[in-house]
N, C-alpha and C positions, 0 to 999 in steps of 0.2 A: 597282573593285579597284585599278587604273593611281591615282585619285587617295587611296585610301586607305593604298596604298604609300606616296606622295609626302609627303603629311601627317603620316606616323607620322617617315619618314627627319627632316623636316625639323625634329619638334618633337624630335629628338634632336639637333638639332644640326651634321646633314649639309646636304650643298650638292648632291642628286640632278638628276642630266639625265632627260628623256623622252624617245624616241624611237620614231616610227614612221614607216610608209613614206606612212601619210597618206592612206587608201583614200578611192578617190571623186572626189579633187582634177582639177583640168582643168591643171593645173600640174605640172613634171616638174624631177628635181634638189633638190638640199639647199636650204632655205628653213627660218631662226629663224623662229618666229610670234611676229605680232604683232600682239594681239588687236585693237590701236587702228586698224590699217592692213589687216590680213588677212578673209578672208569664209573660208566653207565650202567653197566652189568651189573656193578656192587651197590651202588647206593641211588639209582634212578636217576633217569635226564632231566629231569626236573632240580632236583635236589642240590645235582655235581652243577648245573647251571646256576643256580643259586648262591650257592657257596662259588663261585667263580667272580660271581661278580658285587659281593659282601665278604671278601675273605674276614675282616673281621670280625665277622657275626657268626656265633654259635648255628651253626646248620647241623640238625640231626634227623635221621631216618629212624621210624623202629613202626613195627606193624602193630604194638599196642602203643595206643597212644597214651594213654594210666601210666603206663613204664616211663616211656619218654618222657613225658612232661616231670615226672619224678625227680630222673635222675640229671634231667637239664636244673631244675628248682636246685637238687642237692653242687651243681658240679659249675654250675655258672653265674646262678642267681641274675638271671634278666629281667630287664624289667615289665616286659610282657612279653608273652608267648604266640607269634602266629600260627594254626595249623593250618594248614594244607589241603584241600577237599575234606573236609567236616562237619559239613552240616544236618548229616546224617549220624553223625559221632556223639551218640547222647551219654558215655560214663565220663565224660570232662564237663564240668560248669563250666558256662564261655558267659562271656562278660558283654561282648559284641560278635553279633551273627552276619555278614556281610555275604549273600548271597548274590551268585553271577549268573548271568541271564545270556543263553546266545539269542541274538536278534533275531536271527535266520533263522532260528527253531522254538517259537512263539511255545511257552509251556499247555496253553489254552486250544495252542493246535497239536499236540503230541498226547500219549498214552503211557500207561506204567509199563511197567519192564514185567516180561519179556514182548510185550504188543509193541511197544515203545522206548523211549528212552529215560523217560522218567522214571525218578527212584522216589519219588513221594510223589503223593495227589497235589495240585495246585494249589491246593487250597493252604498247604502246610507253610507257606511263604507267611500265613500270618505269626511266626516263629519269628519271624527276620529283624532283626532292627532296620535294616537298609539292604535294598536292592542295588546291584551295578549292571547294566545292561551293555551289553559291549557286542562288536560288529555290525554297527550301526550303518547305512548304509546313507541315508536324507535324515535333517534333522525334522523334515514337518514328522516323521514317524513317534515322533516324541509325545506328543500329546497321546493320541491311542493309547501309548505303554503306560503313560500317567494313568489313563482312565481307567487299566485294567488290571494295574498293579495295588492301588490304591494304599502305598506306606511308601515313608522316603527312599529317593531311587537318587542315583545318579548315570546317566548316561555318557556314552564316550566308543572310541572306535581304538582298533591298534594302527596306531601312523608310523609309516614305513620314515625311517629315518637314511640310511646309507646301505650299499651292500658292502660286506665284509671276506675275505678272501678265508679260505679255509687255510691253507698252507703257512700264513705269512700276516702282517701288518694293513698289508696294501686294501685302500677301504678305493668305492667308485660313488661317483655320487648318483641318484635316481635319474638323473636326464641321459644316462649314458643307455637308459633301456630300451628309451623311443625307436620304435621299429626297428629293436635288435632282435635277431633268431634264439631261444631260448628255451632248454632244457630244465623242466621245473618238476621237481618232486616232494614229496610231504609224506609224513608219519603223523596226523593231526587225528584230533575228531572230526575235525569238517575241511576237509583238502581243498574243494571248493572255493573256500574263501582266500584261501593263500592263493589259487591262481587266478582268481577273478582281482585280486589284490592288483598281482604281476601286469594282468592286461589294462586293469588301470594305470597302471602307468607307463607305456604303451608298449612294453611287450609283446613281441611275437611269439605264442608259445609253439615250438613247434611239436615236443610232444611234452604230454602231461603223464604222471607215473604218480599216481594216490593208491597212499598203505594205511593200515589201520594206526589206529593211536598208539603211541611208544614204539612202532614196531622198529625192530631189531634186524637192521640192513644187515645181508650176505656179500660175501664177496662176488656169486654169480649174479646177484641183482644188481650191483655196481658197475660190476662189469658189461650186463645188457646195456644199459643204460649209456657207457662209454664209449662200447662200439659201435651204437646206432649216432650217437654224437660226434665220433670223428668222421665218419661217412658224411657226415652236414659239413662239419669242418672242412673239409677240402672241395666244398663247391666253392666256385672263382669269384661268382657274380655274388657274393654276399659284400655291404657296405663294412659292414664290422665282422669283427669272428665273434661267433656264438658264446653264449655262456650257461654252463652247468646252475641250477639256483634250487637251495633250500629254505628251508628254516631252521632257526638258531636250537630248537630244539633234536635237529635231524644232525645237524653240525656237531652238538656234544653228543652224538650218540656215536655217529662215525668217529671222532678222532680218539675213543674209546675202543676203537680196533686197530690191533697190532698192525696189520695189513694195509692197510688204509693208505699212509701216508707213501709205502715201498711201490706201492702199485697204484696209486692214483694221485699223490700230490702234485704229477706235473701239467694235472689239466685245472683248469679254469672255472671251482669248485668255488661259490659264494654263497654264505646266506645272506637274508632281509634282514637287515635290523630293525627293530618295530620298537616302540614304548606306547604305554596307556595315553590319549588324550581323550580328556571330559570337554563334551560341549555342553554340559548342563547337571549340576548338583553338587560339584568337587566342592561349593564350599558347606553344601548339609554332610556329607561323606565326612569333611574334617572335623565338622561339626559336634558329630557323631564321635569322631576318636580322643577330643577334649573331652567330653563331656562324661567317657569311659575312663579314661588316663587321665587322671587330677596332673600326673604330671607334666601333661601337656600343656594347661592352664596356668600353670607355675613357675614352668620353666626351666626345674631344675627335675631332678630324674632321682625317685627315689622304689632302692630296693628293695624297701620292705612290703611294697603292695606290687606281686606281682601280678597282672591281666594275661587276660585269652582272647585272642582274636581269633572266633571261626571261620574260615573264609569257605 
């Protein structure tokens, strides 16, 4: 969502900041990323992912977000501000509150933390300016979420686009997975979805390997994972040879260890590539970010009004 924000602001014409506190980092304090110099460890797989794929955009980490946004206002002057998991983050005035919704984990069937997952009561969504509900699974699901949401929403799922080679260039396209043998792991919130993703598209999983969110691969879990894999690899009667398959958040996290590439670049290591599609609200969503950003309605980008976008 953080990069499909980013991309929309910027093919209009803005100069947007990112900001997050940079969850995970072994690193503390305000830190620009910088993908050429930075790992996972320093500045979050989130963040070094971000900045990878907006090098020209101000990408900052800092656990106060008062500081950050400070010294991004003093050091770059953008023209609005995204943060990053904020909707809990009440010492910034935010301008538009865009809160995300997983589908598969209905707010109205969950409980507060520690019973649950939730960090506020349900009820606090009437905060939001716009909902975005994503991993959508049918779109008749839509209506219900209408009914139960009751303020603008936009709906949408993450659509697998190609897989990408960890090591190299070399992309494969999605039909190459039809009843391929496949090694798939995750470091997500919900692992679940990444491999129910895989079998949609008809992937064989042969084994599934789910880690908590951000987690921080070892070399001996890599390596379980590689020697239960070449033992697949050398059965005869396979159509194709198997493939290793992440996600692109699991991807910047490994090539963020030294080790990695010495001792595992010569196997057959790919993530999903995924981007946000809406099947219903992208134009109230954009609606919403004109209606915020005069300079979106303008056309032309001006610095002297910078915005907050909490996502």
């Amino acid at each position: 969502m953080a990069e499909y924000l980013l991309g929309y602001l910027v093919q209009n014409g803005l100069r947007p900041a990112y900001l997050s506190r940079g969850y995970g980092r072994k690193t503390r304090g305000y830190l620009r990323v910088d993908p050429s110099e930075h790992t996972s460890t320093q500045v979050g797989d989130e963040a070094l992912q971000v900045a990878r794929k907006f090098p020209g955009l101000p990408v900052v980490v800092c656990e106060n977000r008062a500081v950050g946004v400070q010294k991004l206002l003093e050091t770059d002057r953008p023209d609005c501000l995204l943060l990053d998991d904020a909707f809990q983050h009440r010492r910034i005035a935010r301008d538009l509150d865009i809160v995300m919704l997983d589908a598969t984990r209905p707010p109205w069937n969950d409980r507060l933390l520690p019973a649950g997952l939730l960090r506020e009561p349900e009820s606090s969504l009437k905060r939001a300016h716009l909902a975005v509900v994503n991993k959508l699974t049918q779109r008749t699901h839509i209506p219900r979420w209408q009914h139960k949401l009751k303020l603008p929403s936009a709906f949408g799922r993450l659509e697998p686009l190609r897989l990408r080679s960890f090591s190299s260039d070399e992309t494969l396209p999605l039909d190459c997975l039809d009843q391929r043998m496949v090694y798939a792991f995750s470091g997500l919130g919900n692992n679940e979805v990444f491999f129910n993703e895989l079998r949609r598209l008809g992937a064989q999983l042969y084994r599934c390997y789910g880690f908590r969110d951000h987690h921080v691969f070892s070399q001996a879990e890599i390596q379980r994972i590689v020697r239960s894999f070449r033992r697949l690899a050398k059965v005869k009667y396979l159509r194709q040879p198997p493939l290793l398959i992440a996600t692109e958040k699991d991807y910047i996290r490994l090539r963020s260890m030294p080790w990695f590439d010495v001792q595992f670049g010569q196997f057959p290591f790919y993530y999903l590539e995924v981007a946000l599609q809406f099947w219903e609200g992208e134009a109230e969503l954009q609606a919403q970010l004109a209606q915020h950003l005069p300079q979106l309605a303008q056309g032309t980008p001006v610095h002297a009004q910078q915005r907050s976008t909490q996502l």
